[in-house]
BAKEVEX-243374 format. One record per residue: x, y, z of N, C-alpha, C in turn; residue in one letter. Coordinates in Angstrom, 2 decimals, always signed. Layout:
> npx, npy, npz, capx, capy, capz, cpx, cpy, cpz, res
> X, Y, Z, X, Y, Z, X, Y, Z, a
...
//
This chain:
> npx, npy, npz, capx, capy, capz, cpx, cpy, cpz, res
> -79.37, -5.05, +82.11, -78.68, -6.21, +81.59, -77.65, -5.73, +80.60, x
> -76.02, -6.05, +80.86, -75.36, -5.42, +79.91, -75.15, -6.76, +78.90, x
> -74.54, -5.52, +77.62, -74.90, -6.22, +76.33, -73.41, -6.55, +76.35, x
> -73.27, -7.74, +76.01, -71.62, -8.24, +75.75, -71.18, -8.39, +74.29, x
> -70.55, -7.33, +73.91, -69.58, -7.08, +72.87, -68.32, -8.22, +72.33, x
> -68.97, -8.36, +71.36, -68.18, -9.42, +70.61, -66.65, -8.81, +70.19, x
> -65.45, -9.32, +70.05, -64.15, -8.54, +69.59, -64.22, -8.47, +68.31, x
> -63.71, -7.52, +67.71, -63.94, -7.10, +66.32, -62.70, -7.53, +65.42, x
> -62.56, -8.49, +64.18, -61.45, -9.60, +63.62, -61.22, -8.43, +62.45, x
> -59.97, -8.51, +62.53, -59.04, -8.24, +61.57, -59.33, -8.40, +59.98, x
> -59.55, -7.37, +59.29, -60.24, -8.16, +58.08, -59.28, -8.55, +57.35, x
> -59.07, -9.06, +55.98, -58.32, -9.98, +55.75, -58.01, -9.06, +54.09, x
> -58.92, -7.80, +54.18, -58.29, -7.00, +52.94, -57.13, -6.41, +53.30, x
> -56.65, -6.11, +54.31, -55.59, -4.89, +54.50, -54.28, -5.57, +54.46, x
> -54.34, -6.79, +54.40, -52.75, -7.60, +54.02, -52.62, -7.28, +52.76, x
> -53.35, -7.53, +51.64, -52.98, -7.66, +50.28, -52.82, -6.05, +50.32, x
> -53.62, -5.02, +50.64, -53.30, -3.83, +50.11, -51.95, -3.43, +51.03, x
> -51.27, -3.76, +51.88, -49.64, -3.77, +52.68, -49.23, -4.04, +51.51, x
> -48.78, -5.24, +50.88, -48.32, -6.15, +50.01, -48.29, -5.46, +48.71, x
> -49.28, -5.13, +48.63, -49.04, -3.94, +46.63, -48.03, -2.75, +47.24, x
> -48.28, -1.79, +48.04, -47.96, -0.77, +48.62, -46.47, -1.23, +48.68, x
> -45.84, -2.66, +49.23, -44.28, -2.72, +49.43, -43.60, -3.09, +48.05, x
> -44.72, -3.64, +47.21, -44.56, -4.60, +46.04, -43.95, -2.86, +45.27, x
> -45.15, -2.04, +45.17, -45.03, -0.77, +44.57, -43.40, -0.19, +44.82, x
> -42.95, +0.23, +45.92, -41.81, +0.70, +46.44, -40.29, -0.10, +45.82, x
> -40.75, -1.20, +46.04, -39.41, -2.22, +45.71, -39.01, -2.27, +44.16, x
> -39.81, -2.09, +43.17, -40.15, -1.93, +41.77, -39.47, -0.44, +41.79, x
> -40.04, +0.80, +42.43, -39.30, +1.95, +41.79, -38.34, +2.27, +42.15, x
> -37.62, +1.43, +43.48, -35.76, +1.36, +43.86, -35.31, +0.78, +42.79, x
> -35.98, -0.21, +42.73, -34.99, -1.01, +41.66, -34.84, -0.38, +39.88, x
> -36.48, +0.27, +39.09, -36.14, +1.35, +38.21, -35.32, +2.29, +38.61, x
> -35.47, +3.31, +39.38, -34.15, +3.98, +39.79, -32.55, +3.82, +40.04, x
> -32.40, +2.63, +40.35, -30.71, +1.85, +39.99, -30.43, +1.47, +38.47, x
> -31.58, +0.93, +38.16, -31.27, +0.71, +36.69, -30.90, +1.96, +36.04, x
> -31.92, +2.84, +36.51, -31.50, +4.07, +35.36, -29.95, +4.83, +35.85, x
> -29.90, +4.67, +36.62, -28.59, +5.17, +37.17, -27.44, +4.42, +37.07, x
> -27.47, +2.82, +36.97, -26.38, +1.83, +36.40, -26.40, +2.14, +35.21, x
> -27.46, +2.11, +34.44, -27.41, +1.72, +33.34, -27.04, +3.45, +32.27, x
> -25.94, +4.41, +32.77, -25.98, +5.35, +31.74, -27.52, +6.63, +31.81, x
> -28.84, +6.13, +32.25, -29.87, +6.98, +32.00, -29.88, +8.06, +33.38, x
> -29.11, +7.82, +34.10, -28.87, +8.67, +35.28, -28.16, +10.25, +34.98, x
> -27.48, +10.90, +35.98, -27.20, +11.75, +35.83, -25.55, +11.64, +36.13, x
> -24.77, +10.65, +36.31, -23.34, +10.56, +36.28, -22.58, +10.54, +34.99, x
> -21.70, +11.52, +35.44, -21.12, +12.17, +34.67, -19.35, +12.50, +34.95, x
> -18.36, +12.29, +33.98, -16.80, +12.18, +34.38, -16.65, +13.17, +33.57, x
> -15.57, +14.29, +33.99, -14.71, +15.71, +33.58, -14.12, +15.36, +32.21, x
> -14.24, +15.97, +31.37, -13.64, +15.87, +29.90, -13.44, +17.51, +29.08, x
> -12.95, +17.15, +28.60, -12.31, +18.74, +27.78, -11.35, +18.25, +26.15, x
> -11.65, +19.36, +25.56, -11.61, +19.05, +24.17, -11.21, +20.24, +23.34, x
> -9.66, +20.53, +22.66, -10.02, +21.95, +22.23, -9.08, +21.87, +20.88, x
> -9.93, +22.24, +19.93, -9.11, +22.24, +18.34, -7.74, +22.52, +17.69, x
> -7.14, +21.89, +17.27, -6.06, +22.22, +16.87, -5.69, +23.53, +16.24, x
> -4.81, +24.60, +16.42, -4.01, +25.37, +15.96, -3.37, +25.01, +14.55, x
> -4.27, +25.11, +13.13, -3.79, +24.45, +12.23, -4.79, +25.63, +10.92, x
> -4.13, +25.04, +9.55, -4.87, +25.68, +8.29, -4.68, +24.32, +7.93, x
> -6.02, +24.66, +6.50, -5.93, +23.41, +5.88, -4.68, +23.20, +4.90, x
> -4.43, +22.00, +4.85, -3.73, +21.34, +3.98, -4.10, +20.66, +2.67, x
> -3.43, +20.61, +1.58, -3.98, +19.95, +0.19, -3.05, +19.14, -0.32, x
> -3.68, +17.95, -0.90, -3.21, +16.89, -1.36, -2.36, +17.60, -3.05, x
> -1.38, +16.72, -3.10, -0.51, +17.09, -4.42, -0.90, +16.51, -5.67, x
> -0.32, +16.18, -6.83, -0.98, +15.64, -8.20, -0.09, +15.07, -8.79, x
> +0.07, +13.60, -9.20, +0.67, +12.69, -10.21, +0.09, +12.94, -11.80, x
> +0.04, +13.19, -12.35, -0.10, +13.32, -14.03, +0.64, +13.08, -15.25, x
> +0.05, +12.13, -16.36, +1.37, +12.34, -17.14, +0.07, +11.84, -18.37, x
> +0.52, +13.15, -19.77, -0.14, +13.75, -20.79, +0.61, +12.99, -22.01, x
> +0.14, +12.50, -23.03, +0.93, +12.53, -24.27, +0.62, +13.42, -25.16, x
> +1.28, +13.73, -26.14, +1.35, +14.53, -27.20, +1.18, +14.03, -28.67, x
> +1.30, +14.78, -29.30, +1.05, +13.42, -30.77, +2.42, +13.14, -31.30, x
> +2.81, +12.15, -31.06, +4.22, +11.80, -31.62, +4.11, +11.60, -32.71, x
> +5.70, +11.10, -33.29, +5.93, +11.44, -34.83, +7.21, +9.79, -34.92, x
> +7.16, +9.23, -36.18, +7.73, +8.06, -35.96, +8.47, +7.85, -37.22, x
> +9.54, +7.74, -37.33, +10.88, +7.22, -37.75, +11.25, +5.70, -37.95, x
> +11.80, +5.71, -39.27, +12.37, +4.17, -39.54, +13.72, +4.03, -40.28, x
> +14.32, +3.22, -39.95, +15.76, +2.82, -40.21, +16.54, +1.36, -40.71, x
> +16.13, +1.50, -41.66, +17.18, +0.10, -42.27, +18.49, -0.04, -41.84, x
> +18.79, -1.42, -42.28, +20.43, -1.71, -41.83, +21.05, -0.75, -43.05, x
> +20.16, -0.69, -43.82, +21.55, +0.35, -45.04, +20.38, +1.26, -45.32, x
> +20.34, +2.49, -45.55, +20.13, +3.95, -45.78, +20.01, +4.50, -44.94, x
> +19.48, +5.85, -45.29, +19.24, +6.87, -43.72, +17.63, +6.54, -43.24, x
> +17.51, +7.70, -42.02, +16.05, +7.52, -41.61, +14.93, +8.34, -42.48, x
> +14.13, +7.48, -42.39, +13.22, +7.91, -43.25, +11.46, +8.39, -42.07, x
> +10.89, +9.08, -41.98, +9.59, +9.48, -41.88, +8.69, +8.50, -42.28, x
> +7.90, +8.28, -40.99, +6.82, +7.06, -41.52, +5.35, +8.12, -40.69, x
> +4.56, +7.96, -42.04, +3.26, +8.51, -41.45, +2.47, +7.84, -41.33, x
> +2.19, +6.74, -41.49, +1.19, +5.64, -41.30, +2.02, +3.92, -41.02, x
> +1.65, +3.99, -39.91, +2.68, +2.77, -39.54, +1.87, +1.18, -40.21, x
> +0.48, +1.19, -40.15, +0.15, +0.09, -40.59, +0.46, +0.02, -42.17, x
> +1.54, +0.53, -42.62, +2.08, +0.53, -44.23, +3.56, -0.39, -44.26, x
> +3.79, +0.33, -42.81, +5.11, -0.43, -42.71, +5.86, -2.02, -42.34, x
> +6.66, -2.53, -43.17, +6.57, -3.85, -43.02, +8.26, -3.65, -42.68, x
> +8.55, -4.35, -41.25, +9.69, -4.21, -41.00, +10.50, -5.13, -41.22, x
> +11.58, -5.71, -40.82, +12.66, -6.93, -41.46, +13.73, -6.54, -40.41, x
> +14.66, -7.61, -39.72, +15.61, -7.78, -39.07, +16.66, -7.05, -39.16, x
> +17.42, -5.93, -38.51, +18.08, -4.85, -38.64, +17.26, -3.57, -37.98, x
> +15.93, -3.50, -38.71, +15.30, -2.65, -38.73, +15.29, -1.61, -37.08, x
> +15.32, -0.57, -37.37, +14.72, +0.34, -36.27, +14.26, +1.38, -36.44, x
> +12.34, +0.94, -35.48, +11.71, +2.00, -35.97, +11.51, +2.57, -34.74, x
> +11.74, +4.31, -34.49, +11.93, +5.38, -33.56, +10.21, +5.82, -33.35, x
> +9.91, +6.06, -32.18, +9.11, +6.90, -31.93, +9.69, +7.94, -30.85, x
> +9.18, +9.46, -31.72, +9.44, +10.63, -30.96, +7.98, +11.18, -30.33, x
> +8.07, +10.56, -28.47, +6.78, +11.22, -28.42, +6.67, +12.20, -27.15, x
> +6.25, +13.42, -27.47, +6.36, +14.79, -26.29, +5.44, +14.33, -25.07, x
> +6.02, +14.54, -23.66, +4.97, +13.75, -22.41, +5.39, +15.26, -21.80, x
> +3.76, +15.17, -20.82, +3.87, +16.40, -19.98, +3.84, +15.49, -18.85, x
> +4.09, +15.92, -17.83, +4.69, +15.16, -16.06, +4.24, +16.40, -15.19, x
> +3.19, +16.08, -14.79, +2.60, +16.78, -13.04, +3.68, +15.88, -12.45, x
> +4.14, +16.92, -11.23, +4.46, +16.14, -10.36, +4.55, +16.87, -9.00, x
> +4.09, +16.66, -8.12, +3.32, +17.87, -7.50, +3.16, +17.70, -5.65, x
> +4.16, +17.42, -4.59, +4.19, +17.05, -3.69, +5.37, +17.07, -3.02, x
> +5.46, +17.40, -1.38, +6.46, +17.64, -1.05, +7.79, +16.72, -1.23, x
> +7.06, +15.53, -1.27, +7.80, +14.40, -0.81, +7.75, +13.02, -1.99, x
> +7.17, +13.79, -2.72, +7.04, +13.22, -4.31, +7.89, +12.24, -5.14, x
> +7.73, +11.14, -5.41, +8.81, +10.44, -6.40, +8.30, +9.44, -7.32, x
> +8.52, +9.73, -8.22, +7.60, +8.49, -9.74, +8.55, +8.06, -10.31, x
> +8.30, +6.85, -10.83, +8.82, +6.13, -11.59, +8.11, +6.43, -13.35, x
> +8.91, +6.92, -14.50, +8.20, +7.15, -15.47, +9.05, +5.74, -16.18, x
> +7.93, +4.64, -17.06, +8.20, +3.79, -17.74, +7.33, +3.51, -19.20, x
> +8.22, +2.92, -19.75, +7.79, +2.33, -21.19, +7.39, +0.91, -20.55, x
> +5.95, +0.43, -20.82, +5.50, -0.69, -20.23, +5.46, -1.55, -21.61, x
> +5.92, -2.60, -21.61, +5.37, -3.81, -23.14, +4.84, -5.01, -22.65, x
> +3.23, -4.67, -22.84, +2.29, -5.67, -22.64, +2.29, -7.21, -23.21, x
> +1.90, -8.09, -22.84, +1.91, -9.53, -22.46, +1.55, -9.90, -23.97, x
> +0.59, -9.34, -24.95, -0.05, -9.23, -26.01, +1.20, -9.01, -27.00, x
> +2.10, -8.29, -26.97, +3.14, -7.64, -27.69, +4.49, -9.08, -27.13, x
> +4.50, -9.17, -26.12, +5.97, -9.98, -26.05, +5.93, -11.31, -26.18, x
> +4.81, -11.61, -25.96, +4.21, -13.25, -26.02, +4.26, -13.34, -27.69, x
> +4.42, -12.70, -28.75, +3.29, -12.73, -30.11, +5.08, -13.66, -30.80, x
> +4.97, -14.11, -31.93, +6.32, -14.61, -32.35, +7.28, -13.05, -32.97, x
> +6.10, -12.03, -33.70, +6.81, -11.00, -33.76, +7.55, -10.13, -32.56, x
> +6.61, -10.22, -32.17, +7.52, -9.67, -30.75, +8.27, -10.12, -29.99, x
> +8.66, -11.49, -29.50, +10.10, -11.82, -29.08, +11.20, -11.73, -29.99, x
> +10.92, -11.18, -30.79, +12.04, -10.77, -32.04, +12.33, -9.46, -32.15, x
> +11.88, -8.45, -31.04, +11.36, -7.16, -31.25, +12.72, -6.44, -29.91, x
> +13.17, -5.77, -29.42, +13.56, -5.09, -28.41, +13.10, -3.97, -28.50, x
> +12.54, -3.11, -27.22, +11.83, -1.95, -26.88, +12.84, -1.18, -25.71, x
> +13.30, +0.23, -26.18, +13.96, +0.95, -25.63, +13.99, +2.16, -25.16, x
> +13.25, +2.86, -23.78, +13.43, +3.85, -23.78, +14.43, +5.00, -23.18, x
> +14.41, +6.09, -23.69, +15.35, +6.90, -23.45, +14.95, +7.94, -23.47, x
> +15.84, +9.42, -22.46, +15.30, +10.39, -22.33, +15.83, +11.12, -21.88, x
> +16.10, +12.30, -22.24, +16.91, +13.63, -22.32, +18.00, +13.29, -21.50, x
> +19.50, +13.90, -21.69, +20.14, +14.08, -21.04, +19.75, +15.16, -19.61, x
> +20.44, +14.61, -18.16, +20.21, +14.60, -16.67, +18.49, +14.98, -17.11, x
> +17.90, +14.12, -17.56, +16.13, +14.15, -17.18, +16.01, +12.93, -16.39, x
> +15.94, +13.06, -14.80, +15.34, +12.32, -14.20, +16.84, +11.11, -14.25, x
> +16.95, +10.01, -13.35, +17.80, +8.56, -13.27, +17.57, +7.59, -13.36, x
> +17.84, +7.30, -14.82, +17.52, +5.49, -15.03, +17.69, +4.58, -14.13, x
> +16.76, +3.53, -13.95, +16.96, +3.01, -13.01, +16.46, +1.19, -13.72, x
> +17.02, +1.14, -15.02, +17.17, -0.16, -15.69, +15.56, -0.57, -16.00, x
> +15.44, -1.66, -17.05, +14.11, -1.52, -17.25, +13.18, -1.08, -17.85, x
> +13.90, -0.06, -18.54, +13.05, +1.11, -19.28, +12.24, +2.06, -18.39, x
> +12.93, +2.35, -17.23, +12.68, +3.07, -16.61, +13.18, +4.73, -15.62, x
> +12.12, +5.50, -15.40, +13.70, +6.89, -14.99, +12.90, +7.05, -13.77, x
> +13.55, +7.38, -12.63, +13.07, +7.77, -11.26, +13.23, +9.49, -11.59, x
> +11.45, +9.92, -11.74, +11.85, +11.40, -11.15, +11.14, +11.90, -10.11, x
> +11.47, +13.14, -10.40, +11.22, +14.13, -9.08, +9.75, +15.07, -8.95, x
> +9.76, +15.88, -8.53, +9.13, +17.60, -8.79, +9.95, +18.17, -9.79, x
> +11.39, +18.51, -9.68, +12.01, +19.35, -10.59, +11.83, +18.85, -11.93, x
> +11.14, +17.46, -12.46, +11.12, +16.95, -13.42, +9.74, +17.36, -13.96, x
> +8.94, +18.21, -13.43, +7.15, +18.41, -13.62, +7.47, +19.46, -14.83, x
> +6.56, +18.72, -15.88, +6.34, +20.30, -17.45, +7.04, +19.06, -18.36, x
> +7.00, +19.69, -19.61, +7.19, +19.21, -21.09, +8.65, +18.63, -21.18, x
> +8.73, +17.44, -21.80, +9.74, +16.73, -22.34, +9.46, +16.21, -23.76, x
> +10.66, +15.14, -23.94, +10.58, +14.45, -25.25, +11.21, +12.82, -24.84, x
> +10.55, +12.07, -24.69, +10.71, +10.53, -24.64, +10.54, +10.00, -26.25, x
> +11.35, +9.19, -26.37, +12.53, +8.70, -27.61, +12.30, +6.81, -27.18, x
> +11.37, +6.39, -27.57, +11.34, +4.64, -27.92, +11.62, +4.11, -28.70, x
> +12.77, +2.95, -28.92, +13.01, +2.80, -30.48, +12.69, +1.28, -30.04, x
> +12.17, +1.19, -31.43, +11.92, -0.59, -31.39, +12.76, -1.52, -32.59, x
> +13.78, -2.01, -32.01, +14.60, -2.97, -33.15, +14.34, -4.32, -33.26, x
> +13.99, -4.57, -34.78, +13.89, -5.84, -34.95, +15.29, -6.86, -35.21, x
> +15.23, -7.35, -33.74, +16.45, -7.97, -33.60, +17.13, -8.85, -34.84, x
> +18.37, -8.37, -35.41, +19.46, -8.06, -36.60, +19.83, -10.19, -36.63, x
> +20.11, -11.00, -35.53, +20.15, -11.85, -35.40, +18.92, -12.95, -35.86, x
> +17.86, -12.42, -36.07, +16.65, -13.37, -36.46, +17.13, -14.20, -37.96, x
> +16.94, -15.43, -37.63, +17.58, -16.26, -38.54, +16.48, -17.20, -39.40, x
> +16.19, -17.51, -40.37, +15.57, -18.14, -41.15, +14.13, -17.58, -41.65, x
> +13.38, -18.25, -41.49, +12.14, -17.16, -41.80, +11.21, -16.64, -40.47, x
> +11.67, -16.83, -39.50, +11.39, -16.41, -38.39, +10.91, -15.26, -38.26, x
> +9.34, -14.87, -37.69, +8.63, -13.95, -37.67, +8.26, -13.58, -39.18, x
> +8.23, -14.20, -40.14, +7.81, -13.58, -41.15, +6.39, -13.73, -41.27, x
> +5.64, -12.58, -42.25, +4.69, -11.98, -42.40, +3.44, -12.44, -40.83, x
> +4.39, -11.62, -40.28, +3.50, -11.56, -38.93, +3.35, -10.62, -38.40, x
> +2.40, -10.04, -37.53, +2.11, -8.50, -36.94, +1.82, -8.53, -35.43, x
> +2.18, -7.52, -34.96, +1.92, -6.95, -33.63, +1.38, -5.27, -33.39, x
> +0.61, -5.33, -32.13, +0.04, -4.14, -32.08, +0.86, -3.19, -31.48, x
> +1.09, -2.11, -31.91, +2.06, -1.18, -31.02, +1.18, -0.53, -29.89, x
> +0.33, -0.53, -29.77, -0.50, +0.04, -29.20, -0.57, -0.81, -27.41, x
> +0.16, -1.84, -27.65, +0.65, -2.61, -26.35, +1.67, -1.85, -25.98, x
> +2.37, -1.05, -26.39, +3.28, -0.40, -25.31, +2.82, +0.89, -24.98, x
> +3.69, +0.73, -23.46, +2.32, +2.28, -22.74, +3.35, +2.94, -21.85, x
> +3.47, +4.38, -21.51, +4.04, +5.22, -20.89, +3.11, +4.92, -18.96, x
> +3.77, +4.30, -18.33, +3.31, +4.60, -17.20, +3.94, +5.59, -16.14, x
> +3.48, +6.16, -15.32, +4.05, +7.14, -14.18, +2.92, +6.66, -13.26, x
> +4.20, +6.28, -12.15, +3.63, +5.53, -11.08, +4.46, +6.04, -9.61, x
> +3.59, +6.68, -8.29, +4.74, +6.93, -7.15, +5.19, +5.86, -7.01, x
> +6.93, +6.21, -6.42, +7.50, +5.43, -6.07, +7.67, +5.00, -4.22, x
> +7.73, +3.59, -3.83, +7.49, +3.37, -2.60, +8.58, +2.79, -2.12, x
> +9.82, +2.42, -3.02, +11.20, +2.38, -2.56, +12.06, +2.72, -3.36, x
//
């Protein structure tokens, strides 16, 4: 009597393990494009790079030094007189009092150009003594070219020791008691050196 054999069914594990196995594959194409879109690959474009034919170069130097000046006064009638302590001095309309003061000037660049000025601060011209005051500077014959203002355009050839000459006159026209017993600081006017940009 033969034995009749049943057909043997498909089991129903071997789909899901197909399914991880394609799931697996499709995941590491797609890491592998990423890393290769994204820079982590191995593409790479021709470049070259090669140093300049050069020494170093150094920056130049603006500087400007005072010295201890020495200060002078002048009435409308006598000669000049030597003042060693200015807070003694009480000036009056006519008057002009000189300061002699020695400036040293770096000036240090190929292409170099400063403006050297007598600056009179806001403190000094605003005060009632001081709109009564004129401030003047001046400075060596061919040292550097005035350029109005109280000011001289120099150079390089102008770098090392001079003598700048400020005189301050108490304007001769002041009429009545105008500016009397009133004070200002001298110490508002200032030597600037500044490059020049036109």
């Amino acid at each position: 009597m033969s034995q009749i054999t049943e057909p043997t069914l498909a089991t129903t594990d071997e789909r899901p393990v197909r399914r991880h196995r394609k799931a697996k594959a499709i995941l590491a194409i797609a890491a592998g494009t990423a890393l290769l879109l994204g820079g982590g690959g191995t593409y790479a474009y021709w470049s070259t790079e090669q140093a300049l034919t050069a020494t170093p170069i150094n920056s130049g130097n603006l500087d400007l030094g005072l010295g201890a000046g020495t200060w002078s006064l002048k009435g409308v009638l006598g000669a000049v007189t030597p003042v060693s302590n200015l807070a003694n001095v009480r000036i009056v309309p006519g008057d002009v009092l000189t300061l002699t003061q020695p400036l040293t000037v770096t000036l240090t660049g190929d292409t170099l150009v400063a403006d050297l000025q007598a600056k009179v601060g806001a403190t000094l011209s605003g005060s009632t003594l001081g709109q009564n005051l004129t401030v003047a500077l001046t400075m060596p014959t061919n040292y550097g070219t005035s350029t109005g203002n109280n000011t001289f355009r120099l150079t390089q050839a102008n770098s090392g020791t001079t003598t700048a000459t400020v005189t301050i006159t108490f304007k001769p026209a002041t009429a009545g008691q105008t500016a009397v017993a009133t004070s200002v600081n001298l110490n508002d006017i200032s030597f600037a050196l500044t490059q020049a940009s036109s």
